[in-house]
N, C-alpha and C positions, 0 to 999 in steps of 0.2 A: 504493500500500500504506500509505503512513504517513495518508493519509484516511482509509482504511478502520481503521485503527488506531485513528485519535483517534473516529472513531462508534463503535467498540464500545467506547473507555474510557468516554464519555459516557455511554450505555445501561447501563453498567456501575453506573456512579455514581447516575443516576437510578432505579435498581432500588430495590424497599423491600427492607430487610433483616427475613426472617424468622426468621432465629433470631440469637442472642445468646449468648456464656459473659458471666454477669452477674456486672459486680462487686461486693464487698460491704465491710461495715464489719464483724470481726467480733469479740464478747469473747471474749478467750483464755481466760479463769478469772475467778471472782469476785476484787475486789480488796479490800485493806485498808489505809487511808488513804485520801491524796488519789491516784486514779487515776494514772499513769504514760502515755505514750505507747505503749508496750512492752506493756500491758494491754488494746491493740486493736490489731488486724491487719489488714491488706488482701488477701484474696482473692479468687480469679476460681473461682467456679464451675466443678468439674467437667461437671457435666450444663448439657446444650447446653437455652436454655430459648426455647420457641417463644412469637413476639410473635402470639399470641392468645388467645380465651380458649372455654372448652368453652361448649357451647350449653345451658339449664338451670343453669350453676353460678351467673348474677343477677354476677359476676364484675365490674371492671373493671381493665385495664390499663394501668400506668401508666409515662412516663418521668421521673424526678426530677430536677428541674429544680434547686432551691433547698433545704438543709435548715435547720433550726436548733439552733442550739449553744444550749444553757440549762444551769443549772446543776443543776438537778433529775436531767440525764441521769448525773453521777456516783453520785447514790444510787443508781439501779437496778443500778450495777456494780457491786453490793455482794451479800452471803447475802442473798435476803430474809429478812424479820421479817414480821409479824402488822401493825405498824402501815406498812412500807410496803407492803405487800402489797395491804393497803385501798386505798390511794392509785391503785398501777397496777401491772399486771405486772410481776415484775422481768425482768430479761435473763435470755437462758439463756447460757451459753459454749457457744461451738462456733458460735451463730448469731448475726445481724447486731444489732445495737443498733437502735432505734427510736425517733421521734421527731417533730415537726411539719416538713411540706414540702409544698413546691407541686411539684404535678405538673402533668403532660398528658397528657390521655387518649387512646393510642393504639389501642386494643380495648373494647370491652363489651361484655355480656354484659345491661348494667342498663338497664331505660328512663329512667332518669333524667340518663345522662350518655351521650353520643356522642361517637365522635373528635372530638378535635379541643379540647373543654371542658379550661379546666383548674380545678384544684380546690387545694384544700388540707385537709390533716389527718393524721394519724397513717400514716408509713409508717416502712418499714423503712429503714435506713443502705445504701443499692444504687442501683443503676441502674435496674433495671425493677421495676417492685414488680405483684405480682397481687393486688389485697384488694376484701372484701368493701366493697361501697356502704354507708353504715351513717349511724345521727344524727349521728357524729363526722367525717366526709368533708360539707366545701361545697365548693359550686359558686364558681368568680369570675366575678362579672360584669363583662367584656371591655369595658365600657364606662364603669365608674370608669376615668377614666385617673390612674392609678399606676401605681409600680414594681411586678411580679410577688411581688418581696423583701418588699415591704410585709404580705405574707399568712403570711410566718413572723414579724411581730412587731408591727407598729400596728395592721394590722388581722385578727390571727389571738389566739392565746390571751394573747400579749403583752398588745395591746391590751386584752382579756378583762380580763385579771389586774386591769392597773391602773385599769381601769372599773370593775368588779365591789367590789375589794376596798377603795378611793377612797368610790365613793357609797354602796355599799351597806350597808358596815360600817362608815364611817366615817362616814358624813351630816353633811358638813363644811357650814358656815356661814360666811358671809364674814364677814373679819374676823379669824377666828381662827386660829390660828398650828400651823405644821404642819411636822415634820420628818421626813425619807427617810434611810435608810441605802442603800450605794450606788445613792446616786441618780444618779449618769452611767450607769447600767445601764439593758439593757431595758425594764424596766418603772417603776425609780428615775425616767427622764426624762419620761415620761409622769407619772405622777403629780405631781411639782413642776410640771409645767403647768399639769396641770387645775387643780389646785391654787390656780395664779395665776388662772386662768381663774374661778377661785369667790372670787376676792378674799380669798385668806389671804394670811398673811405666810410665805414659801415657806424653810427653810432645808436642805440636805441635805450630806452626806459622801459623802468618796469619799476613794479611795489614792492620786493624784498629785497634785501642781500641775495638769497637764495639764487632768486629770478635772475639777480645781474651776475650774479657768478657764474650761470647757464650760457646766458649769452656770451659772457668773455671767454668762457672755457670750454664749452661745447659747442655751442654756432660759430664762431670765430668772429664776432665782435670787432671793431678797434676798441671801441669806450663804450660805457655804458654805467648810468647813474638809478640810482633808486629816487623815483620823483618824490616820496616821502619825507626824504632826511633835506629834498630839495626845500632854502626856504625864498629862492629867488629864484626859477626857472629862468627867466632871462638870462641874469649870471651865467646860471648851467649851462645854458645853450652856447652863451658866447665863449665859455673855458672849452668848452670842447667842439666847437667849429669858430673859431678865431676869425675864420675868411667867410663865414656865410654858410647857409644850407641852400644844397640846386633841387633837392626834391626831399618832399618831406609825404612819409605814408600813415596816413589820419586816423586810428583808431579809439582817440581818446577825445577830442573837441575841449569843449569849455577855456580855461587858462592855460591849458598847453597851446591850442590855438594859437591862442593870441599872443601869448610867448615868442611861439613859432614863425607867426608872421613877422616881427619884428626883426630875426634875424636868417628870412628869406636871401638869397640876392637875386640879383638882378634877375628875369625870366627864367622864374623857379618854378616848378613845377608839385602841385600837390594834389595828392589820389585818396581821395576824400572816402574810405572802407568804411568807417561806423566812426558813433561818437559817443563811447558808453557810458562817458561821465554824465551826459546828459537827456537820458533816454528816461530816467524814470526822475526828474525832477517836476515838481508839478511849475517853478520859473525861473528858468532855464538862464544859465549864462549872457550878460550882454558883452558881447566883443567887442574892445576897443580900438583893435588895431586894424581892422577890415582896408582903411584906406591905402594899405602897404599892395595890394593886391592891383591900385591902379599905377602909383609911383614905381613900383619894380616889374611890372608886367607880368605879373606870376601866373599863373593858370592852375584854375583851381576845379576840378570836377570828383563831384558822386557818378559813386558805381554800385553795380551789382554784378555774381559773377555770371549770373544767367546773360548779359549782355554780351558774355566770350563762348558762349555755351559751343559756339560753331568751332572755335580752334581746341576743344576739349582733342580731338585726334594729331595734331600741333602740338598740342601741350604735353599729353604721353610721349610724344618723341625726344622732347627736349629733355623731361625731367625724369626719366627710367633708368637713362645712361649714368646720372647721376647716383641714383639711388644704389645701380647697380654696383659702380664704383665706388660707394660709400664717402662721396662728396658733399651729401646732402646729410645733416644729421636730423631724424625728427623722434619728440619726444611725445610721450602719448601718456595720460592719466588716465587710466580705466578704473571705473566703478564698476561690482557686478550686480545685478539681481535690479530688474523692474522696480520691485519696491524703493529701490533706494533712490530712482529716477531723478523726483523733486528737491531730493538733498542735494545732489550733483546738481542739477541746474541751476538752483540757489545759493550754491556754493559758488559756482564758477562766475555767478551774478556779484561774487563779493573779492574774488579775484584768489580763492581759494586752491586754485586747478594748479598745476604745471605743469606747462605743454598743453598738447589740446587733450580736451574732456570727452572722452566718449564712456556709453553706458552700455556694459554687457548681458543684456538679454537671455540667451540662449546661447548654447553650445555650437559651435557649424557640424 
């Protein structure tokens, strides 16, 4: 009997599981300020949800493997407005938050992906996600060998971001001198690379000792100041570019700004990525120094990375080589377990993270 026991545990375990109460990430209410833990929830799905997908719906089915934590996702936990509305849907409350993740493809519906593929792009804060295949869903190719991880940040919109926003609006020239606001971030570490990689003089900030010991010692930095111990940003700026900054990559806004703009030179260039100092203030910084913008000719634009989405197969070429070569150093904070979701992003909302924040779901 106890054989016959352990064969039908076995058979038991080897069974695919066809349905699922799926968990979820969900917004309670729209927030005001900086997001809360308490302002996202964990739920299990009432309704029992079956691992397939209808025949005709072009469908495919996914298990979420990896998500990514960005700082972008506190905005949408916000009323929408008109200007982020452009941007991307905001959350609704009541249902799951959404975001960049790598999946695996368990079901489809789509000739384009079969079991087993895994992908990345835009799902939901859960377990099993059912979405349409769309220009915003890639495919990975199983045969870069990387970390799965790597497709919520080097090589997904991360990467994007500071490719995009780096060459395209910056068209940096070697030589010339370039500074990052938190640059131990996501997309901050990547750019001070490339950065070096095009022969500038590399200098960037960040919140701890920690954080600038990374920079200087693991991305190859020239300088790099902790803006907290800073009590004159100007100063700083001007102890460590003496002759001026040609391009400055924006991740911080408020009095770094304005700092910044003051020690522009002449037809400098800045690639406006976020401005997290100032995303959940309810009244927001006023900048003084705007008019430096018509006196030096500086050129100053917002981006997003969906606006390069088209050299994504461009952008594999340039940065693989790297990686391959281990020219590229990237650092990665993983959190594991759904539940912990909301702490990580509220974390990373307080600049808790090192390197980029991703959240580990599921096993691949």
């Amino acid at each position: 009997s106890d054989q016959f026991s352990k064969r039908v545990s076995v058979q038991l375990t080897n069974m695919e599981t066809t349905t699922v109460k799926n968990k979820q990430v969900i917004l309670r209410n729209y927030v005001k300020g900086v997001p809360k833990e308490s302002d996202l929830m964990i739920v299990t799905a009432s309704d029992i949800m079956e691992l397939k997908v209808k025949p005709g719906s072009a469908e495919i089915l996914v298990k979420n493997l990896y998500l990514s934590c960005d700082p972008y996702l506190g905005i949408f936990m916000r009323e929408p407005t008109p200007s982020t509305s452009a941007f991307w849907d905001a959350f609704v409350p009541g249902k799951p938050i959404a975001g960049i993740g790598v999946s695996k493809v368990i079901a489809s519906d789509n000739p384009g992906f079969v079991n087993g593929d895994f992908v990345w792009g835009i799902v939901d804060w859960e377990e099993y996600s059912a979405i349409k295949a769309n220009d915003r869903l890639f495919k990975i190719d199983i045969n870069i060998s990387v970390p799965l991880t790597y497709y919520t940040g080097i090589l997904g919109m991360t990467g994007m971001t500071a490719y995009g926003g780096f060459f395209e609006i910056c068209s940096p020239k070697k030589g010339e001198t370039v500074f990052v606001s938190a640059a131990s971030g996501a997309v901050g570490q990547l750019v001070g690379q490339f950065a070096k990689l095009m022969g500038c003089y590399v200098v960037g900030s960040a919140g701890s000792t920690q954080k600038v010991d990374l920079l200087l010692n693991t991305f190859g930095f020239d300088d790099a100041f902790n803006y907290k111990e800073e009590t004159d940003l100007d100063s700083a700026l001007k102890r460590c570019f003496p002759k001026g900054i040609d391009i400055y990559f924006e991740n911080v806004g408020g009095k770094t700004l304005d700092a910044v703009l003051l020690n522009m030179r002449t037809s400098g260039r800045i690639a406006v990525c976020g401005m997290i100092s100032q995303y959940h203030l309810e009244t927001r910084d006023r900048l003084q120094n705007l008019p430096d913008i018509i006196f030096k000719r500086i050129r100053m634009q917002g981006f997003a990375a969906y606006d390069f989405i088209d050299q994504y197969p461009k952008f594999l070429e340039f940065v693989l080589p790297y990686i391959k070569e281990d020219k590229l150093k990237y650092v990665e904070d993983i959190v594991e377990g759904l539940d912990n979701g909301p702490a990580a992003l509220v974390g990373l909302l307080h600049g808790q993270n090192v390197g980029k924040q991703v959240l580990k779901v599921a096993r691949e």
